[in-house]
C-alpha positions in Angstrom: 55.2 49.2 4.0 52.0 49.2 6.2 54.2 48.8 9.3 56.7 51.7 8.2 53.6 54.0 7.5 52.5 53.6 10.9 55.8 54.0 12.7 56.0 57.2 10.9 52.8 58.4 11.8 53.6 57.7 15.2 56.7 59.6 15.0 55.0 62.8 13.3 52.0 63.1 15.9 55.7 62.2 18.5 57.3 65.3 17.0 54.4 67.5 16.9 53.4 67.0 20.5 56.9 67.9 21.3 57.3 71.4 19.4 53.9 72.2 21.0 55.0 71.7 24.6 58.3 73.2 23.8 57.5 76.7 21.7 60.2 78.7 21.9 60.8 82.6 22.4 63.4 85.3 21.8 64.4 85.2 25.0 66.1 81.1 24.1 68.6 82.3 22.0 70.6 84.1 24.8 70.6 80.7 26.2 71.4 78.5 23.5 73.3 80.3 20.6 76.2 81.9 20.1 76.0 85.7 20.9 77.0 86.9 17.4 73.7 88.0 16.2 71.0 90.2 17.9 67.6 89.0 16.3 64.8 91.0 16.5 62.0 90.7 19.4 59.8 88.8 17.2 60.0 84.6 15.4 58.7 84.7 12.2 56.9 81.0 11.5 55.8 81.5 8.1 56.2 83.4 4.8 54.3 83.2 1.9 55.4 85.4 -1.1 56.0 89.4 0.3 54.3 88.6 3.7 55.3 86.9 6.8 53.6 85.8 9.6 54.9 85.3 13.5 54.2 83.2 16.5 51.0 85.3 17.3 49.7 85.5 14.3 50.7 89.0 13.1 51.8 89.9 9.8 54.4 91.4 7.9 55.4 92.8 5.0 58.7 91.7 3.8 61.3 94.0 2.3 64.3 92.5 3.8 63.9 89.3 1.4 66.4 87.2 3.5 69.0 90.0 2.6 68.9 89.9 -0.9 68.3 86.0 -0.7 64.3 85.8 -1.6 64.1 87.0 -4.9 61.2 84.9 -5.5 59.5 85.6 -2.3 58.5 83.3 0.6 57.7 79.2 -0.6 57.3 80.2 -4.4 55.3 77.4 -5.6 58.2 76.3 -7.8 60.6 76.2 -5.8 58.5 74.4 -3.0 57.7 71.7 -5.7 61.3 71.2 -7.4 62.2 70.7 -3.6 59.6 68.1 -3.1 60.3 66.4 -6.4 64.2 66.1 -6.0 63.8 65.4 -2.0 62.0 62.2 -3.5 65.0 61.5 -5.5 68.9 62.3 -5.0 70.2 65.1 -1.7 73.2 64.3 -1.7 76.7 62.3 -3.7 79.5 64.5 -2.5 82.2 65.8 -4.7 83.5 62.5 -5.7 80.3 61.8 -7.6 78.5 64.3 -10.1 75.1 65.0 -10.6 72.8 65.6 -13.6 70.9 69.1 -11.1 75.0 70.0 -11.1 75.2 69.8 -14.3 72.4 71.0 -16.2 72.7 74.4 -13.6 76.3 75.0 -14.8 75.4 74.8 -18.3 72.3 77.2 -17.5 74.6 80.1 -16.4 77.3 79.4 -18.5 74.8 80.0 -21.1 73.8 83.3 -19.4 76.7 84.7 -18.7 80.4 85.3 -20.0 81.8 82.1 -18.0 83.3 79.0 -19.3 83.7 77.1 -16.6 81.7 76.9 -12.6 82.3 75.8 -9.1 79.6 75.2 -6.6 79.7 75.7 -3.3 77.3 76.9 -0.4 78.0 80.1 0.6 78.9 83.5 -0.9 82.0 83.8 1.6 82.7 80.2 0.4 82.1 81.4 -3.8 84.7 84.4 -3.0 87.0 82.3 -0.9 87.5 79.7 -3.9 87.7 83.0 -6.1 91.1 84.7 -4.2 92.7 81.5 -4.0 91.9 80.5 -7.9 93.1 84.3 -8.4 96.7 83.8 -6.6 96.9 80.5 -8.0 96.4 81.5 -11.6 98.8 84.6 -11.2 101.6 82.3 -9.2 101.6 79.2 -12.4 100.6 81.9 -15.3 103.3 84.7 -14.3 105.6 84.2 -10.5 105.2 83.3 -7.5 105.3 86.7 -6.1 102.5 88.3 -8.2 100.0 88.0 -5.2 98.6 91.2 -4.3 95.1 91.6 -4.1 93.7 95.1 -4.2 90.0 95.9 -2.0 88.0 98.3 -1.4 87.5 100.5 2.1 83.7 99.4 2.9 83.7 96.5 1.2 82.0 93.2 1.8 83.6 89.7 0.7 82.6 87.0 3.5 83.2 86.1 6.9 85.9 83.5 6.7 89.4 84.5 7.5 90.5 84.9 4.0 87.6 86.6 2.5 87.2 89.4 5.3 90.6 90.4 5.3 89.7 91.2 1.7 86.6 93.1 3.0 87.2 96.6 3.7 85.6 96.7 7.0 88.2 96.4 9.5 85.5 96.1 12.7 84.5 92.1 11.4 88.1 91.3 11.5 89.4 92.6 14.6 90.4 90.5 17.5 91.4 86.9 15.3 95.1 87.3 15.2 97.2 88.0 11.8 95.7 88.3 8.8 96.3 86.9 5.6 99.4 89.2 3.6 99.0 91.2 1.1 95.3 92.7 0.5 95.4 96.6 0.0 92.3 98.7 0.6 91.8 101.8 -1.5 89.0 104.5 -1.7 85.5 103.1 -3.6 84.9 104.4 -7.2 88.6 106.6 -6.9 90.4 105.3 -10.3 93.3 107.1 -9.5 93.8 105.4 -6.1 93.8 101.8 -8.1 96.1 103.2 -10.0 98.8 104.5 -7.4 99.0 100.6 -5.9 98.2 98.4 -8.6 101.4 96.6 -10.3 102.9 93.6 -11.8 102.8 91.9 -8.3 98.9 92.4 -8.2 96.6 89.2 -8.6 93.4 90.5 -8.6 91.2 93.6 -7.8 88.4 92.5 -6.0 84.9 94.8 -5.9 81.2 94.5 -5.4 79.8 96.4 -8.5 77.7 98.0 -5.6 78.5 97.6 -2.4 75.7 96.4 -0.4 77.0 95.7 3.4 78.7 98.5 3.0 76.3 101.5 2.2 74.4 100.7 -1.2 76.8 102.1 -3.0 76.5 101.4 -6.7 80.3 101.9 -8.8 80.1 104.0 -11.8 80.5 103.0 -15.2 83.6 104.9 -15.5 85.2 103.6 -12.8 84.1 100.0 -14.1 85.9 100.9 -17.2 89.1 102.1 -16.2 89.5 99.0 -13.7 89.2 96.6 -16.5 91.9 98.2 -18.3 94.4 99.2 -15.5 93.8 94.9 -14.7 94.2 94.5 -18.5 97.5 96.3 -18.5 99.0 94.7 -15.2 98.1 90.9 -16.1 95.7 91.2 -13.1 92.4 89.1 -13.0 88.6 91.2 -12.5 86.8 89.8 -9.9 83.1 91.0 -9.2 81.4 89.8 -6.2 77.9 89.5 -7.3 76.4 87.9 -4.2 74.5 90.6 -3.5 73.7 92.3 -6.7 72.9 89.2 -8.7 70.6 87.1 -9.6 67.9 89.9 -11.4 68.6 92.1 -8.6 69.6 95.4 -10.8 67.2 94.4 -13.7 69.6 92.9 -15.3 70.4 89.0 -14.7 74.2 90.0 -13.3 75.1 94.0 -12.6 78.3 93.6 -14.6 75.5 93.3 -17.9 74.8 96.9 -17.4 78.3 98.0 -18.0 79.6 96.4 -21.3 82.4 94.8 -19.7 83.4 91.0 -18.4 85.1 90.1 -15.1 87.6 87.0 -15.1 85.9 85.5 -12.8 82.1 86.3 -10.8 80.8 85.2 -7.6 77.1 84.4 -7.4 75.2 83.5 -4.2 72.1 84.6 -2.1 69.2 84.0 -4.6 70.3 82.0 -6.9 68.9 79.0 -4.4 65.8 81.2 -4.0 66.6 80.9 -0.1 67.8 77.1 -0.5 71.5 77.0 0.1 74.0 77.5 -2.9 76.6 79.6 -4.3 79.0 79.2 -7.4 81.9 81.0 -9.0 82.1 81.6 -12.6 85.4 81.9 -14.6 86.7 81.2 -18.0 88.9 78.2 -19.6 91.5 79.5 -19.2 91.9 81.1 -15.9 89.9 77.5 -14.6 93.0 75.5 -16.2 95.0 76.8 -13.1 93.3 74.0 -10.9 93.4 70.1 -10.9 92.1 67.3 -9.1 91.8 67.8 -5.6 93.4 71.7 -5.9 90.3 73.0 -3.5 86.8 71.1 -2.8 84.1 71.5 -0.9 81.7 68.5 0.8 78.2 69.9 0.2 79.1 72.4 -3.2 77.1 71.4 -6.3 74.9 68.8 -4.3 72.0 67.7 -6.2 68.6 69.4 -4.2 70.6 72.8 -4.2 71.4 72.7 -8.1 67.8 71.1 -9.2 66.1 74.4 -6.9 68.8 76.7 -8.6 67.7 75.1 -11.9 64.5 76.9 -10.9 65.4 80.0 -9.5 67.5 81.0 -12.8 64.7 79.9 -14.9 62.1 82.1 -13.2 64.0 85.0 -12.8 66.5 85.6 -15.8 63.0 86.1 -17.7 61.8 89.1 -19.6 58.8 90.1 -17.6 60.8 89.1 -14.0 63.7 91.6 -15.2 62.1 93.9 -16.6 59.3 94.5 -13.4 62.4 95.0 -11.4 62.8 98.5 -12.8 58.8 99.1 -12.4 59.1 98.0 -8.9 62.3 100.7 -8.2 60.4 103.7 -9.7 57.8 102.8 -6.9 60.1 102.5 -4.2 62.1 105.4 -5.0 58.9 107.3 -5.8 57.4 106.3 -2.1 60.4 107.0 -0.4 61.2 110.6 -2.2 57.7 111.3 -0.9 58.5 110.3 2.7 61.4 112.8 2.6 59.5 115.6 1.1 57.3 115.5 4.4 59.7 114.7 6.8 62.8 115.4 5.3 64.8 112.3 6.9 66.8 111.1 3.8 70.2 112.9 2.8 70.6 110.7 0.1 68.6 107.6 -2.1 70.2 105.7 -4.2 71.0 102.0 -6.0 69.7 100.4 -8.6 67.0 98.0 -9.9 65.9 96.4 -6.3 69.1 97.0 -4.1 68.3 100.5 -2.7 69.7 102.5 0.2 68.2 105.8 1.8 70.8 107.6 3.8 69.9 109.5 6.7 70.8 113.1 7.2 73.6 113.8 9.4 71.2 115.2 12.3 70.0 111.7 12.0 72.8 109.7 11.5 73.0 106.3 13.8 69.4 105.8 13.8 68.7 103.9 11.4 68.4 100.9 14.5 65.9 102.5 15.8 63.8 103.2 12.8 64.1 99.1 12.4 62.5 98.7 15.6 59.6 101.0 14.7 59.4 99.3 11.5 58.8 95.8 12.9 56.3 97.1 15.2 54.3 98.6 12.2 54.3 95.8 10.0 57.5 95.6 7.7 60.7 94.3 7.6 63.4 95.9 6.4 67.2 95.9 6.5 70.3 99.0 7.4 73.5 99.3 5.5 75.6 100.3 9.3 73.7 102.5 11.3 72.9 105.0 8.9 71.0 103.6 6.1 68.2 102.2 5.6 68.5 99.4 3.3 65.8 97.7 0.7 66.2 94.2 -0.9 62.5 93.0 -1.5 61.7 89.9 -3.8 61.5 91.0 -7.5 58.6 89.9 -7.9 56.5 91.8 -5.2 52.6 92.9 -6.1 53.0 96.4 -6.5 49.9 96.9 -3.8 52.0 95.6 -1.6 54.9 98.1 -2.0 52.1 100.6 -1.7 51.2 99.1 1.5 54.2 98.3 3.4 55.9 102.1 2.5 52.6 103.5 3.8 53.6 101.1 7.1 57.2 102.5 6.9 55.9 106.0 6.7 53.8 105.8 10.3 57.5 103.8 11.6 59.6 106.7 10.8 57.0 109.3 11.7 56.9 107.2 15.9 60.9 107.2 15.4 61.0 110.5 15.0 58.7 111.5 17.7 60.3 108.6 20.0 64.3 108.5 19.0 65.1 110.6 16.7 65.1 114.6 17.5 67.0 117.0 16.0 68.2 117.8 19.1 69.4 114.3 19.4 67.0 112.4 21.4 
C-alpha cells in the first residue's frame, strides 16, 4: 500500500509538471480537433455555481449553463460528492449487468412522471434515436409494417445522428451526408391544421419539442398540444416530446408536458438530468415498451452506474418545491431586466419562453447579429447562448442568486450597448 501511494504521488507531481509546461490556447484546437465547432477566444478552467473563471484569471457570469445542461450550476456540492462517493465504488458493468444507481434512478422518474418503463443512454440524440426506432417498431408489430411515417417540425431540433437529424427540421445539419432516412415529413410549428393535412394511418409518430430551443425558443401552445394528442389518438400514432431541452425543472415544472394536462407515449430527457455528468433516458409506458426484447437495441455506456447514482442527485435537488418554484421568480427577473434593456435601446422585436428557457429576438434592422453581441458579451463578463443568428438565447442554472442575474444583465447591458456602437447600426454596420 505504502509503495502504491508513492508511485502515485510520483505520478501526480509527473502529471502536473506536464500540463504546466504544456498550457494550452485557442489557437490548439485549429490544430488538433475536428473543425466542427468555433469556440470562443477564451478556455474556461473553472466554474463554481453561476460564475466561471479562465486561464487568466478573469471571471464570468454564466447564463449559458452548458446549454441547458447545468441546472445546478458549476460543481454543486452534491453532485461533486455523489461523484466522489460512487467513483470509490462501481463506473462501470455494461449492459449485460444491472446496477442498483440504474435502478433506483428509473424508479425515481417513473415515480415522477407518466412513464412505465426507461432506457438509459448517454446522449439526448442517443434518448431520441432509441425513441423513433421504439416508435416504428411499435407501430410495425402493433398495426403493419407500413405504418411508418414520422411527422416533424420545420426548425426543429432532435440530434445529430443520422436518424435523429433527418427528423430535425433544420435541413443546413443534414446537408452533404448522402440519403436520408424515408419517410419523415416536416410541417409548420404550432399550425394544427398542417398536422392534420399529412397525418394518417401510415403515421408512426409525431415528433416535437414542447418548445423549440435550437430552433428559436419557441414555446408550442396549449392548443396546439391538445389537438396533436388527439389527431395521434385518432390515427393510432404515438406522442413523442423531446424534453432534452426543456426538462429537468427548466419551465418550472419538473417536465414542460406537466404544464399542459396531457401525456406523451413516450419522453426524451437529457442535458441536466446528469447535472453536467453524462446521461440521457427515454421514458415510455408498458405497453408501447413490450414492442422490444432482448438485444432489440442497446447501448455500451447507457444506465452505467456513476451516471445514474449523479442523476439520482440531480432529480432529487431539482424536482423540489423551492428549486421549481424559484424558477418562475428567476424568469420575472430576467424578463424584467431584459424588457428594460429594450426600452432604452430598443434592440428586441420579441421575448419570449418560459420558466428559464428564454429567447429575445432581435429586430429585423438587427437581425444576424446576435454573433456579434456574443462576442461583446464574453468580453464584458457573461456567457450567454443564440438560437441562429438572431436570438439571443438564455438557459442559466435554476438555481442562480438573484444578485447575480442583477449583475450579469447589467454586464449584458454595457455588451449590447459596444455592439451597437461597434456592429450593429441601423444602417447596417
Amino acid at each position: 500500500m505504502i509503495i502504491i501511494s508513492l508511485r502515485y504521488g510520483k505520478y501526480k507531481n509527473k502529471v502536473r509538471g506536464m500540463a504546466e509546461k504544456t498550457a494550452k490556447s485557442r489557437n490548439d484546437y485549429d490544430q488538433v480537433m475536428l473543425p466542427i465547432y468555433a469556440p470562443s477566444s477564451f478556455i474556461p478552467v473553472r466554474g463554481k455555481g453561476s460564475r466561471v473563471w479562465d486561464q487568466l484569471g478573469k471571471e464570468y457570469i454564466d447564463f449559458a449553463g452548458g446549454i441547458a445542461v447545468l441546472a445546478l450550476g458549476h460543481c454543486h456540492p452534491a453532485l461533486v460528492d455523489t461523484l466522489k462517493q460512487q467513483g470509490e465504488k462501481l463506473w462501470h458493468v455494461s449492459n449485460i449487468f444491472t446496477n442498483e444507481s440504474a435502478l433506483t434512478l428509473a424508479q425515481k422518474l417513473i415515480d415522477a412522471t407518466f412513464a412505465q418503463k426507461v432506457f438509459f443512454a448517454n446522449s439526448g440524440a442517443e434518448a431520441n434515436e432509441a425513441a423513433f426506432k421504439l416508435a416504428r417498431r411499435y407501430a410495425i408489430t402493433s398495426h403493419h409494417p407500413d405504418k411508418t411515417k414520422i411527422i416533424a417540425f420545420h426548425q426543429a431540433f432532435h440530434g445529430r445522428t443520422f436518424f435523429t437529424v433527418s427528423v430535425g427540421g433544420q435541413p443546413k445539419y443534414a446537408e452533404r451526408f448522402g440519403p436520408k432516412p424515408a419517410d419523415i415529413v416536416h410541417v409548420p410549428f404550432n399550425d394544427l391544421d398542417a398536422v392534420r393535412a399529412v397525418i394518417d394511418d401510415r403515421t408512426c409518430a409525431v415528433v416535437l419539442e414542447p418548445i423549440q430551443g435550437e430552433g428559436g425558443v419557441t414555446p408550442a401552445t396549449t392548443e396546439f398540444l391538445h389537438g396533436v394528442r388527439e389527431l395521434c389518438h385518432e390515427h393510432q400514432a404515438l406522442l413523442i416530446f423531446d424534453e432534452v431541452q426543456s426538462g429537468m425543472g427548466r419551465t418550472g415544472k419538473l417536465y414542460a408536458y406537466q404544464h399542459d394536462g396531457i401525456n406523451p407515449d413516450i419522453l426524451t430527457t437529457a442535458k441536466a438530468l446528469g447535472g453536467g455528468f453524462p446521461i440521457s433516458a427515454m421514458l415510455t409506458t408498458d405497453d408501447i415498451a413490450a414492442a422490444m426484447e432482448v438485444g432489440a437495441h442497446g447501448t455500451t455506456y447507457g444506465g452505467n452506474p456513476l451516471a445514474c447514482a449523479i442523476g439520482c442527485t440531480a432529480l432529487d435537488i431539482i424536482n423540489t418545491p423551492e428549486v421549481l418554484t424559484g424558477v418562475g421568480k428567476r424568469h420575472d427577473l430576467f424578463i424584467h431586466a431584459l424588457e428594460k434593456i429594450n426600452q432604452k435601446y430598443g434592440i428586441f422585436h420579441e421575448i419570449r419562453g418560459k420558466g428559464l428557457l428564454i429567447g429575445a429576438v432581435l429586430k429585423s434592422e438587427y437581425q444576424g447579429k446576435a454573433g456579434k453581441i456574443l462576442q461583446q458579451a464574453t468580453e464584458q463578463g457573461v456567457m450567454l447562448l443564440s438560437a441562429g443568428d438572431s436570438i439571443l438565447r438564455f438557459t442559466p442554472s435554476l438555481i442562480i442568486p438573484e444578485d447575480e442575474i442583477t449583475e450579469g444583465m447589467a454586464r449584458l447591458d454595457a455588451a449590447i450597448a459596444h455592439a451597437l456602437a461597434l456592429y450593429c447600426s441601423k444602417e447596417g454596420g
